[in-house]
C-alpha positions in Angstrom: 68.0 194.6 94.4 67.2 198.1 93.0 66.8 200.4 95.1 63.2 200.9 96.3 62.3 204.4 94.9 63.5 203.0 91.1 60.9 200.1 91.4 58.4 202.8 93.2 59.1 204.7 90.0 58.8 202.5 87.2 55.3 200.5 88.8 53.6 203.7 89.4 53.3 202.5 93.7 54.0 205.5 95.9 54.4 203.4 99.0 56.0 205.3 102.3 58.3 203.2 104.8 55.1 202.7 107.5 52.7 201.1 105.4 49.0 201.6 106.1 45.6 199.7 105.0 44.7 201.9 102.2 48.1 202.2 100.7 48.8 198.4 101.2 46.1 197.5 98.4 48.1 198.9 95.9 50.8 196.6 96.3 50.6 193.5 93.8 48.8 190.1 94.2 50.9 187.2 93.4 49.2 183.8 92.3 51.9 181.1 91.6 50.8 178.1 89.8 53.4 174.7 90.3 52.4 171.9 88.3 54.0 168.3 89.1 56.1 166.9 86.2 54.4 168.4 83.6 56.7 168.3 79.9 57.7 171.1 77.9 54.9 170.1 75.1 52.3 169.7 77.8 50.2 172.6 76.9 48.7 174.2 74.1 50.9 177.6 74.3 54.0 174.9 73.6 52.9 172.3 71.3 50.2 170.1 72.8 47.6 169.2 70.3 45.6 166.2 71.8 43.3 167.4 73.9 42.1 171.7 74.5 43.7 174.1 76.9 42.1 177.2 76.3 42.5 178.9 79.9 46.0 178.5 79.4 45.9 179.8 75.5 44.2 183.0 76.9 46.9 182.9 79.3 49.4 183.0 76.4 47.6 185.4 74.5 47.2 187.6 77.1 50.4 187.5 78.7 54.3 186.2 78.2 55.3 183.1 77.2 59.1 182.1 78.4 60.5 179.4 76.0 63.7 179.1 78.6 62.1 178.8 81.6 64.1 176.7 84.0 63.1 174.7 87.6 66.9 174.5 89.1 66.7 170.3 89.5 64.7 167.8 87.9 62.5 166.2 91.1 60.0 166.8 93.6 61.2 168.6 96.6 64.4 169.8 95.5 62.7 172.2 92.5 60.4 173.4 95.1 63.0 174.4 97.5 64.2 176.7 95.1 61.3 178.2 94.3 60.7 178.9 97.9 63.8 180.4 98.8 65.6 181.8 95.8 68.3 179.4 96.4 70.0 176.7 94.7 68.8 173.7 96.6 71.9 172.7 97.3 72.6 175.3 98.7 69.7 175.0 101.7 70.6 171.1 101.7 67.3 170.0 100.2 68.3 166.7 97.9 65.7 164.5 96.1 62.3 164.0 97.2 61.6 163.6 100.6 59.5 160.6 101.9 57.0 160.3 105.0 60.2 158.7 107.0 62.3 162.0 107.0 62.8 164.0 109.7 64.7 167.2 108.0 62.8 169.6 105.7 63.1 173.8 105.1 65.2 175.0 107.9 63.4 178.0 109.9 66.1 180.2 109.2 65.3 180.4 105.6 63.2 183.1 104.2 60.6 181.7 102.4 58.7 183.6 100.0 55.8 183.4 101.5 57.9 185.8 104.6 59.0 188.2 101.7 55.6 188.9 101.3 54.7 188.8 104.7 57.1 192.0 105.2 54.3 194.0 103.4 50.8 192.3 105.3 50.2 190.1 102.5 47.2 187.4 103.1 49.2 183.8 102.3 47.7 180.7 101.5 49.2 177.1 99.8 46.7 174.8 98.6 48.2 171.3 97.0 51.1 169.4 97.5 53.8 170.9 99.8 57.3 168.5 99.8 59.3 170.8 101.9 58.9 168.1 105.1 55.9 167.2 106.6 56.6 167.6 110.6 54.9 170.9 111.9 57.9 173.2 111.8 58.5 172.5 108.0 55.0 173.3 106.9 54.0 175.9 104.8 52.3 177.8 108.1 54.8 177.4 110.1 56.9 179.1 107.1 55.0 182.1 106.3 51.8 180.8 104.8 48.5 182.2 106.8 46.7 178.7 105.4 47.2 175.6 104.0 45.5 172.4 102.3 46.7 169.1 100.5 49.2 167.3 100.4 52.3 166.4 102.3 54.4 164.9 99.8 54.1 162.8 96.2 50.3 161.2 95.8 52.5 158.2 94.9 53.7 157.9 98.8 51.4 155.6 99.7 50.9 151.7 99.9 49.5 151.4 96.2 52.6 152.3 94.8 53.6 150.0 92.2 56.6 149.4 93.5 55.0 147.4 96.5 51.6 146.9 95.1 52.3 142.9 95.1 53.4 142.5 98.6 51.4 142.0 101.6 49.7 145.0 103.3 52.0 145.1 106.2 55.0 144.8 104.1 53.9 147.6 101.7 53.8 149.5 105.1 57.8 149.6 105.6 58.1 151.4 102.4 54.9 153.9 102.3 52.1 154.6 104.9 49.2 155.9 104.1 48.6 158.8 102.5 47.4 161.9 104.6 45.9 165.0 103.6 46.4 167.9 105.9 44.6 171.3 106.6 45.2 174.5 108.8 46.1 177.7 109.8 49.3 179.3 111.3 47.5 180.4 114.2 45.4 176.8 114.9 47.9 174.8 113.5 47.4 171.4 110.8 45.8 168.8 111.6 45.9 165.6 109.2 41.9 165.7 108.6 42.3 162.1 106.5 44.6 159.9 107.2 44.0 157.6 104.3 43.5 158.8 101.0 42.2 156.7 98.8 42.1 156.7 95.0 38.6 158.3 95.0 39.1 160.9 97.0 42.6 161.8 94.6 40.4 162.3 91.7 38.9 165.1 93.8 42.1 166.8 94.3 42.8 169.5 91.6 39.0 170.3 92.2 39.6 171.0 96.2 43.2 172.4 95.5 40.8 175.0 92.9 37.7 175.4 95.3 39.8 176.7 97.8 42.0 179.3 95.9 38.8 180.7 94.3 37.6 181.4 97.7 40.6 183.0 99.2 40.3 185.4 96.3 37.2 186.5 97.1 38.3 186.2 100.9 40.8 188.7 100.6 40.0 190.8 97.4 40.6 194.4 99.6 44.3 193.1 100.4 47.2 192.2 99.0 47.7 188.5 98.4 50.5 185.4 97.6 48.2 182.3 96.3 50.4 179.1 95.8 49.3 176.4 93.8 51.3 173.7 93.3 48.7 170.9 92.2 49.1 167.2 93.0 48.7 166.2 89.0 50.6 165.4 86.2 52.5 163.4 89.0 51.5 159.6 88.9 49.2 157.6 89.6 46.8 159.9 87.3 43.5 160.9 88.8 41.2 162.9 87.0 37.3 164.1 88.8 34.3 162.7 86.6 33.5 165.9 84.9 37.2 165.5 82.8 37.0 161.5 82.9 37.4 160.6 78.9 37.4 163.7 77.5 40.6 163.8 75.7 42.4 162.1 72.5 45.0 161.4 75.2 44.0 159.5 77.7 44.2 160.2 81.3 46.6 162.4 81.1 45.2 164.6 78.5 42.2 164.6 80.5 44.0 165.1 84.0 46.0 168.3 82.0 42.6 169.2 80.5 41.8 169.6 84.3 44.2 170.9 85.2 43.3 173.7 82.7 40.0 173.9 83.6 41.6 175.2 87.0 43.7 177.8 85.4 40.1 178.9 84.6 38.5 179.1 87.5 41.6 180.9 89.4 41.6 183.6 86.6 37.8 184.4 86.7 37.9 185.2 90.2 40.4 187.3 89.9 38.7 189.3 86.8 35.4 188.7 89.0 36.5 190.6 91.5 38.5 193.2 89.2 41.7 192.6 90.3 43.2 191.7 86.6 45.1 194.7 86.7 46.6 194.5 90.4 47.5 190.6 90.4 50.6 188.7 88.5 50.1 184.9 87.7 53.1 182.2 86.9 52.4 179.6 85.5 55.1 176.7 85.5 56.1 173.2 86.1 58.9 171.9 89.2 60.4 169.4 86.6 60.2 167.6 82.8 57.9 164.2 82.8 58.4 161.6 84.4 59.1 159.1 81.0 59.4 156.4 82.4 55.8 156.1 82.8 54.8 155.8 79.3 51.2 156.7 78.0 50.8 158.4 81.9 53.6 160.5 81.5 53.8 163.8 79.3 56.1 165.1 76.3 59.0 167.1 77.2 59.7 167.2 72.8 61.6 168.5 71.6 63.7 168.5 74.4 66.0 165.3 75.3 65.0 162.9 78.0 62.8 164.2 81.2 62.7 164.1 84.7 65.8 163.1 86.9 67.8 164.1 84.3 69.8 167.6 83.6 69.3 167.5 80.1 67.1 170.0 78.8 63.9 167.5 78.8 64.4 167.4 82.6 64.6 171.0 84.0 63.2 173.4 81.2 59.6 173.4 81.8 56.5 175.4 80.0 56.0 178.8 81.5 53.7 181.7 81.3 53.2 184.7 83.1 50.1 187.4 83.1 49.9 191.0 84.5 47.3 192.8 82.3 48.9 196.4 82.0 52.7 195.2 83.2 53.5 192.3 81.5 53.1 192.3 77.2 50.8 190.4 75.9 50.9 187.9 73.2 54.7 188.2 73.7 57.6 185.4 74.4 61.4 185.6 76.1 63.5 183.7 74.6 66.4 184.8 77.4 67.0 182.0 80.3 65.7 182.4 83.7 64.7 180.0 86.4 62.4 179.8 89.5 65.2 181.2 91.8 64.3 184.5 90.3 61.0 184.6 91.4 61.7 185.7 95.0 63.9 188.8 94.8 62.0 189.5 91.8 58.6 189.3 93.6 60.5 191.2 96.6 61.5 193.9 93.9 58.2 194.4 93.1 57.0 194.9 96.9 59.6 196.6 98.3 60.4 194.1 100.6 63.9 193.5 102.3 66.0 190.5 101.0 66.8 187.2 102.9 69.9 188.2 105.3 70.9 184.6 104.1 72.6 184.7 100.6 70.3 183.5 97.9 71.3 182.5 94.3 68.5 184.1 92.3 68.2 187.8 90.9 65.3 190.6 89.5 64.1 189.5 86.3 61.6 191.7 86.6 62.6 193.1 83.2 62.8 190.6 81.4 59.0 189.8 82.6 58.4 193.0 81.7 60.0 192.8 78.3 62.0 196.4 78.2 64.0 196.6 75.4 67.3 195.4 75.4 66.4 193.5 78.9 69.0 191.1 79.3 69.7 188.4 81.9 71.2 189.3 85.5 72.6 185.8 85.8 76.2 184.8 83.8 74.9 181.5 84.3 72.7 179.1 85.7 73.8 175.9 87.6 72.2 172.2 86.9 72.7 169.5 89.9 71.8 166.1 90.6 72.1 165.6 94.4 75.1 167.7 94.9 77.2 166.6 91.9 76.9 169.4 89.1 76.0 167.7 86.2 76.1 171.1 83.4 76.0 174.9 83.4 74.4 176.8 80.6 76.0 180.4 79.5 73.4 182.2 77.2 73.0 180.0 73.8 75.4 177.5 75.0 75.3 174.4 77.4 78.1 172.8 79.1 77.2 168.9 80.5 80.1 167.4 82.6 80.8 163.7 82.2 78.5 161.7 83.9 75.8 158.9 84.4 71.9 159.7 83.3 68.9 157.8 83.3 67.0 157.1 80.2 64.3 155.0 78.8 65.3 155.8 75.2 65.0 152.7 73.2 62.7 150.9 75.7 58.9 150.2 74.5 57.2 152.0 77.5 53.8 150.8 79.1 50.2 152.2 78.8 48.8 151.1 82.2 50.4 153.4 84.1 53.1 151.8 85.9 56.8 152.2 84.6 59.4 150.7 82.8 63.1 150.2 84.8 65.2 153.0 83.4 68.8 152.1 82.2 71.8 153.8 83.0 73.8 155.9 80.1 76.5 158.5 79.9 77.7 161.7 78.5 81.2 162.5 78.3 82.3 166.9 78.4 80.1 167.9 75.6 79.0 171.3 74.6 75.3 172.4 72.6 74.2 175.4 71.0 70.7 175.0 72.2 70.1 178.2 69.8 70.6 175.9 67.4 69.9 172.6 68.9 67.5 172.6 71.4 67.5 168.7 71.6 71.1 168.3 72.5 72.1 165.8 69.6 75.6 167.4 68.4 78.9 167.7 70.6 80.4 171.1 69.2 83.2 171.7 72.0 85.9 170.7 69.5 84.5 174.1 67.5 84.2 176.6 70.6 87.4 175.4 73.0 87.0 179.5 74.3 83.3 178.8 75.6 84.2 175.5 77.4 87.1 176.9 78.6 84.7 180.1 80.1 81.6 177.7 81.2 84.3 175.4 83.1 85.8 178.5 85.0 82.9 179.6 86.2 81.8 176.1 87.5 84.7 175.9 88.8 84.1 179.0 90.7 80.4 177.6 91.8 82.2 174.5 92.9 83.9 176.4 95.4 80.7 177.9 96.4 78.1 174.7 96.4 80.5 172.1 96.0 80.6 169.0 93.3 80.4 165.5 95.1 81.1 164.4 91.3 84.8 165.6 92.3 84.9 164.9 95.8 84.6 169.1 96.7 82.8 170.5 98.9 82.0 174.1 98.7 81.7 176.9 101.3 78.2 178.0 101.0 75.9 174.9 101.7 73.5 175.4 104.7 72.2 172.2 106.3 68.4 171.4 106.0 66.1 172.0 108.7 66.1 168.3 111.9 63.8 167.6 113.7 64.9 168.6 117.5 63.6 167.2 121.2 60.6 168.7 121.7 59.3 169.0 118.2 56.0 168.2 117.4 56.2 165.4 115.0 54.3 162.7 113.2 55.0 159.6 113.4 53.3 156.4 111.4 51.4 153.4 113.2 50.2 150.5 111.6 50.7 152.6 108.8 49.1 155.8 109.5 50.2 159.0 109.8 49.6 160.2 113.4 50.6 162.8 115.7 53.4 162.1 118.4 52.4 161.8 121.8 
């Protein structure tokens, strides 16, 4: 990190060690918007031409669109562990997506970046779906966050899945319980305020998610602020409120992302309502490519190759904007790669808050976001992992995949009733792209560039010895163990299916 007095410098904010009420406002809000498997072509700002997005257009216009935006691993809780700590998430050992049946989530000695901003007497609040582990001490209060609504885990956790939607009620109940929606505070703690969600009350979810950020704005207008969004939708099974119900060329989902637009919309009003347009930074991005296999209910990650659970670019490069009027350019794009581990030190850059004493992966990108010229990337490299096997690296223009087995529904005929096709199992040998050249990852060029496999493989080599590769048996010196549930935690546990609080 910088030191403080540069960033103090360049942002205009004279803010002394002790910081007081008055000179607290001046510090940056931070509203962070995390859609679920939403595709690179989702939105209108990168390609989408089925159905309007004009919040988001604005959002473009007005602000910085990043072409090489990355989420470090293509599913659910993984990508979102990243984002919270600045870490690789195998680093923190958060694999996968975690189910209702887990006991391990974010460990409490991880700084989350909710407790960056904390440092500085920021107001928090997460509204929408969490993933992180749903026992009390892996909550988002209970990691930093003043508030919280919505969901636990996946919408698709639940006994309608179509996995077990055939068997038996009791039998669907070994697999998923119900599906809980939670509320609370850090000093009350949260409560599970419905124990069974039902498909009605999903379609009402992006609308609550929204309802509730727009009032924390105005809630805490005279103080800084962190607002994290990370809606429920695009992830399946599609629900979409009455107001958006057939309104698109696309279907569901085009009306679930026309939605999810029309949130965008409300969140940025009360924020020029309340005139704090010039004092608040919005991010805009996805946790992972879409989830293909679901056909007509999935999104486009084109031109990109395949989509989520899956390292090729399709999988982990997701559609991002960002919006600061006055700091960031508008109508501008970066074309340089970055990922959602930067966003904590860069956000802590920004504040003048103290790193995690833990080691964390990402770096200040802050100008790239910025867009000074001649900005370049802090990072040599960025990792790609599946579980803890590293799958491919990518060095600037080029792309490095390691041999191994992917997932793919490329030459199936996928469904339009919302429930998925069985993936089949392919592979890729060493191969190297130019994704300046070829951003869909169609021709091998190692042969050409032997010096820039020979540079990508050192330095994996290097982050092998760091993070490990399970792909070659290593393990590495660096990876943390998740958070457990211990005696004496407060836990949930499910009967008959439900969701309830431990005795």
């Amino acid at each position: 990190m910088k030191p403080f007095f540069a960033c103090a410098v360049s942002l205009c904010f004279a803010l002394p060690a002790v910081t007081t009420a008055q000179e607290t406002r001046r510090l940056p809000n931070f509203v962070i918007i995390f859609i679920d498997d939403m595709g690179y072509a989702d939105i209108g700002p990168f390609g989408a031409k089925d159905y309007p997005t004009p919040h988001l257009d604005r959002l473009a216009w007005e602000g910085r669109r990043f072409t090489d935006f990355y989420a470090s691993q293509p599913v659910c809780s993984a990508s979102r562990a990243s984002l919270m700590t600045g870490c690789y998430n195998v680093r923190i050992g958060i694999l996968g997506a975690l189910g209702p049946r887990v006991e391990s989530g974010i460990h409490p000695e991880e700084t989350t970046l909710a407790e960056i901003c904390k440092q500085k007497g920021y107001a928090t609040a997460c509204y929408g779906k969490w993933h992180l582990g749903h026992h009390p001490k892996f909550l988002p209060t209970a990691n930093g966050f003043d508030e919280y609504f919505g969901l636990p885990y996946s919408n698709d956790m639940w006994p309608f899945h179509p996995a077990v939607e055939n068997l038996p009620m009791a039998r669907r109940f070994d697999r998923w319980p119900h599906l809980p929606l939670m509320e609370g505070t850090a000093k009350d703690g949260v409560k599970i305020i419905n124990p069974k969600v039902t498909a009605e009350e999903q379609k009402m979810l992006t609308t609550w998610y929204t309802r509730r950020a727009v009032s924390f704005i105005d809630r805490n207008k005279d103080r800084p602020f962190l607002l994290y969004v990370p809606h429920s939708m695009v992830h399946v099974p599609l629900h979409v409120s009455d107001q958006f119900a057939g309104k698109s060329k696309r279907g569901l989902f085009g009306d679930v992302v026309m939605e999810v637009d029309w949130s965008v919309g409300e969140i940025l009003e009360a924020i020029r309502r309340n005139g704090l347009d010039k004092d608040t930074m919005v991010i805009f991005t996805s946790d992972n490519g879409p989830w293909l296999s679901y056909g007509s209910h999935a999104g486009s990650a084109d031109p990109l190759r395949e989509g989520k659970g899956a390292t090729f670019e399709g999988g982990i490069r997701v559609p991002t904007l960002m919006w600061w009027p006055g700091q960031i350019p508008a109508g501008t794009v970066c074309n340089t790669p970055a990922m959602t581990i930067d966003i904590l030190p860069t956000i802590a850059h920004l504040i003048g808050a103290k790193l995690p004493e833990r080691k964390i992966d990402g770096k200040n990108i802050w100008p790239l976001i910025k867009g000074e010229p001649g900005a370049k990337s802090p990072q040599e490299a960025y990792f790609f992992y599946w579980g803890d096997a590293l799958h491919a690296v990518r060095m600037g223009r080029w792309k490095l995949h390691f041999p191994h087995e992917y997932r793919t529904v490329g030459g199936l005929k996928r469904r339009g009733d919302g429930r998925p096709v069985r993936y089949r199992q392919a592979e890729i040998d060493l191969a190297l792209f130019d994704l300046e050249n070829d951003i869909g990852e169609t021709t091998d060029v190692k042969d050409q560039h032997p010096e820039i496999v020979a540079t990508i493989q050192k330095l994996a080599d290097q982050m092998r010895e760091e993070l490990g590769d399970s792909a070659r048996e290593m393990k590495g010196s660096g990876p943390r163990a998740p958070g457990q549930l211990e005696p004496g935690d407060k836990r949930f546990i499910v009967v008959e299916g439900v969701q309830t609080p431990a005795e």
